[in-house]
N, C-alpha and C positions, 0 to 999 in steps of 0.2 A: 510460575509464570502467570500472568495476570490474563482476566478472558479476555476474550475480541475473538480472533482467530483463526485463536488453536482448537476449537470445538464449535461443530456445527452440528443441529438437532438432526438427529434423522429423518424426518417427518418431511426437514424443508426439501430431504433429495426429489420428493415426488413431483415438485414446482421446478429441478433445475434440469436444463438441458445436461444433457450427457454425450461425452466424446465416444464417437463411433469405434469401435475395435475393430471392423472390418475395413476402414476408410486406410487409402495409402499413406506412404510415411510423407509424403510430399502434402497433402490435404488434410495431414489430424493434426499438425501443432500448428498456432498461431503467433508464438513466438519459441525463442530458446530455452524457455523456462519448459514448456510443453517436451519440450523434446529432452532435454536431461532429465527432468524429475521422472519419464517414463522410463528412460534406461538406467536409472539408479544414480545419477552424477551426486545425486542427493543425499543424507546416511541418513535417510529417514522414510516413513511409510505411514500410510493412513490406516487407522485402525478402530472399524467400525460396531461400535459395542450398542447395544440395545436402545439404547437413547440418543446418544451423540455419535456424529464420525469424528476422530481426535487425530492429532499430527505426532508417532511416534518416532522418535531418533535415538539412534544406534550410538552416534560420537554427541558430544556437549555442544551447541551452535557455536558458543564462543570459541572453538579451538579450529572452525575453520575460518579459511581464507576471505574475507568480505570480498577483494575484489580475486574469482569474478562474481561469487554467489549472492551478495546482495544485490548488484546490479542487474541479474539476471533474473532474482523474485520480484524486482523492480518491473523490469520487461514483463513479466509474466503478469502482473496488475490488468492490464488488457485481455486476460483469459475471461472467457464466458463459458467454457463447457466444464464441468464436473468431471474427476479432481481436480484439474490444473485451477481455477478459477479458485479455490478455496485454498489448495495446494502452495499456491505462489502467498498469499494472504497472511498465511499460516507462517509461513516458511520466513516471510520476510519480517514479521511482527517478531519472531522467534530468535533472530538474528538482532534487528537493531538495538531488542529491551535484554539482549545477553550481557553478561560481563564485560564491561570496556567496552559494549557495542556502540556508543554514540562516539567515543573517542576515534574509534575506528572508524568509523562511518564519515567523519567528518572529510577526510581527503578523496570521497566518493562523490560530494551532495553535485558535483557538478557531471558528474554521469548520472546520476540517480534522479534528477529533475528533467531531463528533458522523458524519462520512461513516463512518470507522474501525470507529467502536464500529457501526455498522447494519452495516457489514460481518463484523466480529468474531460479529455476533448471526446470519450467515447459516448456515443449518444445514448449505448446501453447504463440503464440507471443503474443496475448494481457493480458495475466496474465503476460509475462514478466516486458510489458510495465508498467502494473497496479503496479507491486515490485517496476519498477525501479522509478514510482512516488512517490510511499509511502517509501522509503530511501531517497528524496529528503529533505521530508518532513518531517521524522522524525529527519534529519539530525540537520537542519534548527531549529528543535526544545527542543531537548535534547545536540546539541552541542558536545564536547569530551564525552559523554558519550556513544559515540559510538567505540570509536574509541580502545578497546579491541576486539571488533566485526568487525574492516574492513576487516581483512583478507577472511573473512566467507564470505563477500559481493563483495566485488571487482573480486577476484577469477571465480566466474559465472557470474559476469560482463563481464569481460574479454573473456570467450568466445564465445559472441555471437557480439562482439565487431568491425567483417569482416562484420554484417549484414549493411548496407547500410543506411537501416528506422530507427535502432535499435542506430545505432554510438551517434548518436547525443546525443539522452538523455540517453546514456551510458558515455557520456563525461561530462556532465552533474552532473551528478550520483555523479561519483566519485570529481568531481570539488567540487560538496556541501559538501563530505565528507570530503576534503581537507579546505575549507573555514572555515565550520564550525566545526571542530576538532582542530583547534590551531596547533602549530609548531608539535607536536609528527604524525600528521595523515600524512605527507606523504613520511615522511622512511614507513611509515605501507603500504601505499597505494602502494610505487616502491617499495619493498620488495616481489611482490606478482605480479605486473603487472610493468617490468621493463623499459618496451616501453610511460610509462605515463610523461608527460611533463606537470610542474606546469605550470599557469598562472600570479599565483603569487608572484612571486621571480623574 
């Protein structure tokens, strides 16, 4: 499996907020991702080795169900606490780049964009960054079948677009979504962010 991820340095746990064990079941998950991944809905566990914390799995991601699990590491993109926050990340990168995962994924992208785009709209910068990984990737993988959905995406790309750290893999973003959308995705893309200059023409 390719990085992004599925491994996070251990070093960065000391910079991220972490989920209360003692907080009620009503106050510690911020979505359904939070609340399955801790009672096991998931066949997989984090597993924190000297250097990295890595995302281990018990069953192959390809042999489950996408819907509900990838729509649901979708929801979980809005996690900010440690593990869920990296957890969902992991989880969902893990699925889409599986076997057959984009074929599969394809009759989801429209439950699976509007998770995105509320993520995309979170003001916290590393759920942004986490959105603007997982439209890389889902781009990369379902292809035009995103591309009813770019306006949704682009749109709150765009404006965080001045951020400096953020440009890049907002340039990015929208690049995958132009490569991998075929000729229709970028009247969809300048229709919406008029300032966007292809690569590819």
């Amino acid at each position: 499996m390719s990085a992004g991820w599925t491994e996070l340095p251990s070093a960065r746990l000391k910079n991220v907020k972490c989920a209360d064990p003692f907080a009620s079941r009503a106050d510690q998950f911020k979505t359904k991702f939070g609340s399955c991944f801790n009672s096991g809905g998931f066949p997989c566990r984090l597993s924190h080795g000297a250097a990295n914390v890595s995302l281990r799995w018990s069953k192959d991601p390809s042999l489950l169900d996408f819907d509900p699990y990838l729509v649901i590491c979708a929801e979980g993109l809005c996690e900010t606490e440690h593990p869920y926050a990296f957890a969902s990340r992991a989880c969902f990168q893990a699925l889409i780049q599986s076997e057959n995962g984009g074929q599969r994924a394809r009759p989801l992208v429209a439950q699976i964009v509007p998770n995105l785009r509320a993520a995309l709209l979170s003001p916290d910068k590393s759920v942004f960054a986490g959105a603007l990984a997982a439209v890389i990737q889902l781009s990369a993988a379902v292809g035009d079948a995103l591309n009813p959905h770019i306006h949704a995406l682009v749109v709150q790309m765009n404006k965080r677009s001045s951020d400096r750290e953020l440009a890049p893999t907002i340039l990015k973003a929208m690049q995958a979504l132009e490569e991998n959308g075929g000729p229709e995705s970028l009247p969809a893309i300048k229709a919406k962010v008029p300032t966007y200059c292809s690569v590819f023409v």
